[in-house]
PASE-276318 format. One record per residue (C-alpha): residue number from 0; x, y, z. Coordinates in pm, 1 decimal. Last residue first. Layout:
+-----+----------+----------+----------+
! pos !        X !        Y !        Z !
+-----+----------+----------+----------+
! NUM !        X !        Y !        Z !
...
+-----+----------+----------+----------+
end
This chain:
+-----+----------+----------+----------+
! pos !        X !        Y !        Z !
+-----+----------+----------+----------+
! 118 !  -4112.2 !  -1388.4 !  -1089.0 !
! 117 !  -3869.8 !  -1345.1 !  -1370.8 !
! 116 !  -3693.8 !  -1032.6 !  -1444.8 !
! 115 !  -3621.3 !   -961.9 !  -1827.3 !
! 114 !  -3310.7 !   -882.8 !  -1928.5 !
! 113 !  -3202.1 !   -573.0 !  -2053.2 !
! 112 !  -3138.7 !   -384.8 !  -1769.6 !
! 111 !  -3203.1 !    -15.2 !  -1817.2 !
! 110 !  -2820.2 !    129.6 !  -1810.2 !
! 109 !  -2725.6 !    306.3 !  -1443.7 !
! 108 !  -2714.5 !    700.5 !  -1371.1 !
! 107 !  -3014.4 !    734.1 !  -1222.7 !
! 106 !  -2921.9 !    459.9 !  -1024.4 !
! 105 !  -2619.4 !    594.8 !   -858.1 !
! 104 !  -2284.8 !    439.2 !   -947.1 !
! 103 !  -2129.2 !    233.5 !   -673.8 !
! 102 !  -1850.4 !    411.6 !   -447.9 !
! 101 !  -1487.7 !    354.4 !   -583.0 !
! 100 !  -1311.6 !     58.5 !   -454.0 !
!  99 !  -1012.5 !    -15.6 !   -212.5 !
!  98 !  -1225.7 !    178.9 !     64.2 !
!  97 !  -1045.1 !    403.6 !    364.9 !
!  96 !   -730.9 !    164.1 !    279.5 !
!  95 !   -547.3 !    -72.3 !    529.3 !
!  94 !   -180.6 !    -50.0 !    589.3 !
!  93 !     87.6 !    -26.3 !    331.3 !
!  92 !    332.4 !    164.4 !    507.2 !
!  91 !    280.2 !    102.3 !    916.0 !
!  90 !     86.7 !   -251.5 !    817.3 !
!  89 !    333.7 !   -355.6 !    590.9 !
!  88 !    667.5 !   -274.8 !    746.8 !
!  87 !    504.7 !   -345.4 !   1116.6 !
!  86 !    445.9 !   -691.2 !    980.4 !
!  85 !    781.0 !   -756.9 !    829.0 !
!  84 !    981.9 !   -643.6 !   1113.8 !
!  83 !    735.4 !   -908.7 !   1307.8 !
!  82 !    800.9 !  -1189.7 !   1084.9 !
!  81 !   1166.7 !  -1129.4 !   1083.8 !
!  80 !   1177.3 !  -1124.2 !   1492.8 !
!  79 !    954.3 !  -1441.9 !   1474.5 !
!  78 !   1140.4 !  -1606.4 !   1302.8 !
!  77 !    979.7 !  -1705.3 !    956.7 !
!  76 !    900.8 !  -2025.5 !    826.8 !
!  75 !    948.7 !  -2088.8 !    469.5 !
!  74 !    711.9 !  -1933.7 !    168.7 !
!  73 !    593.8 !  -2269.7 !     29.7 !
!  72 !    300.7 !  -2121.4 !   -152.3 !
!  71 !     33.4 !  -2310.9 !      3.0 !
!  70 !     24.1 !  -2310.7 !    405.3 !
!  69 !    372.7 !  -2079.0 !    422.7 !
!  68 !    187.5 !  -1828.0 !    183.4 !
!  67 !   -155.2 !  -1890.0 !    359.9 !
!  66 !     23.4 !  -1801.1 !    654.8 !
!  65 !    218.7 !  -1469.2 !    520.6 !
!  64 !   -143.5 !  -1377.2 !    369.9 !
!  63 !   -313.9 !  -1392.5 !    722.8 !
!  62 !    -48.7 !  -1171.7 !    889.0 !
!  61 !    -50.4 !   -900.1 !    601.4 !
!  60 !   -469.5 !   -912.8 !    723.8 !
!  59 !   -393.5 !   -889.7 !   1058.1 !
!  58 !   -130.4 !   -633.9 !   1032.5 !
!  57 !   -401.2 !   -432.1 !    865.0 !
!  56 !   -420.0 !   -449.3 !    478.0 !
!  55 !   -284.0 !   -318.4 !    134.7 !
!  54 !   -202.4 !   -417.5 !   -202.1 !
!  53 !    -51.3 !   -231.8 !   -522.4 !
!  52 !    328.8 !   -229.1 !   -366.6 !
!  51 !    291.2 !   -572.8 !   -216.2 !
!  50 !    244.5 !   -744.1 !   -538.9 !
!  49 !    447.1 !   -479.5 !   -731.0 !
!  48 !    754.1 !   -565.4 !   -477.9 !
!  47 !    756.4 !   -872.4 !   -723.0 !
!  46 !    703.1 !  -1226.0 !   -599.0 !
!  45 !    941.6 !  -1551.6 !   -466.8 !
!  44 !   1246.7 !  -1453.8 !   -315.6 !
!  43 !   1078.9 !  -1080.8 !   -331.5 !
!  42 !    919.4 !  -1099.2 !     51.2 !
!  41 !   1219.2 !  -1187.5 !    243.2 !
!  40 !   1499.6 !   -984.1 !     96.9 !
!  39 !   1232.1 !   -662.0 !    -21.5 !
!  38 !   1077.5 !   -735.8 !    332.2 !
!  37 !   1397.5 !   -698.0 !    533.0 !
!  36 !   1534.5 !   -442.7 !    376.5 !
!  35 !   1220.4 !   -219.5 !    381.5 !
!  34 !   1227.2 !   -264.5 !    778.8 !
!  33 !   1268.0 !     76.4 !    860.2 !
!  32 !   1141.3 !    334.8 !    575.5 !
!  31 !   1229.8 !    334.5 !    190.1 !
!  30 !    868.6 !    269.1 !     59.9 !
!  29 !    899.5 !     32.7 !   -189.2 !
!  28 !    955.3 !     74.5 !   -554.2 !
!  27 !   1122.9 !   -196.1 !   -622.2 !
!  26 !   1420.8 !    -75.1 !   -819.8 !
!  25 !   1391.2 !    259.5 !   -748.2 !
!  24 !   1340.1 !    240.0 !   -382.8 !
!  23 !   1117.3 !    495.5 !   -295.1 !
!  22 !   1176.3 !    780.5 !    -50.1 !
!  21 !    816.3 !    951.9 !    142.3 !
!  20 !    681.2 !   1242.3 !     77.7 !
!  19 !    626.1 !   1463.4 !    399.2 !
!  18 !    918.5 !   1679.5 !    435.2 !
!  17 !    920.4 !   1750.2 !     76.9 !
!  16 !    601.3 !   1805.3 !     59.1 !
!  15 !    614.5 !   2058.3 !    346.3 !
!  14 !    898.6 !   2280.2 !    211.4 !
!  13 !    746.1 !   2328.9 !   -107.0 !
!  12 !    473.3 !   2487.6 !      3.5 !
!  11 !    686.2 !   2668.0 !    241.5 !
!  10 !    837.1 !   2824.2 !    -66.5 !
!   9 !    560.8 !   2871.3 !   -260.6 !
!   8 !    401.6 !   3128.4 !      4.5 !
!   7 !    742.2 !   3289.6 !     71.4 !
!   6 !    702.6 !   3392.3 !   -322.7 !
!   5 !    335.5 !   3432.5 !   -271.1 !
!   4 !    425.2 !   3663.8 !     15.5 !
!   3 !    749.5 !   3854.1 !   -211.8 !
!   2 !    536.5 !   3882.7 !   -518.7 !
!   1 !    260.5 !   4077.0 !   -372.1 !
!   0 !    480.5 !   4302.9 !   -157.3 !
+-----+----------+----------+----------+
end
């Protein structure tokens, strides 16, 4: 009886990640969902998936980096369809982290500073 619930146990273990992970393209690692096409055609003319891969923002943010591209990086003007698909891609998929960087050490746990403070 044992085996058999921890058997059924695994298996709708299994089950639910499967469900829930989400496909990768294997060449650019992005997450296969709707719009993928268009950003991997848009957004890798001029930068690897990496760039977008190991970022993330709100749609305001993704916005704000599409203009300074167009502003500085020559990235053309998009319509506003393509713009949009892109947008929802990278704010639905790669949206804004919790915190981007680990919580600060506490000071117990920080070196004595070796330089002296001056008044």
């Amino acid at each position: 009886m044992k085996n058999k619930l921890l058997s059924c146990f695994a298996l709708l273990l299994l089950v639910s990640l499967h469900s829930t992970a989400q496909e990768t393209d294997s060449g650019t690692g992005l997450i296969m969902a709707e719009g993928w096409e268009t950003v991997r055609a848009t957004c890798t003319e001029c930068h690897s998936a990496q760039l977008i891969t190991s970022n993330s923002g709100s749609r305001a943010v993704w916005k704000s980096r599409i203009l300074w591209m167009q502003d500085t990086q020559g990235l053309q003007q998009l319509t506003p369809d393509t713009e949009n698909t892109i947008l929802t891609y990278l704010a639905d998929h790669y949206g804004q982290k919790e915190a981007t960087r680990r919580a600060a050490l506490p000071t117990i746990l920080m070196p004595e500073n070796p330089y002296p403070i001056l008044n």
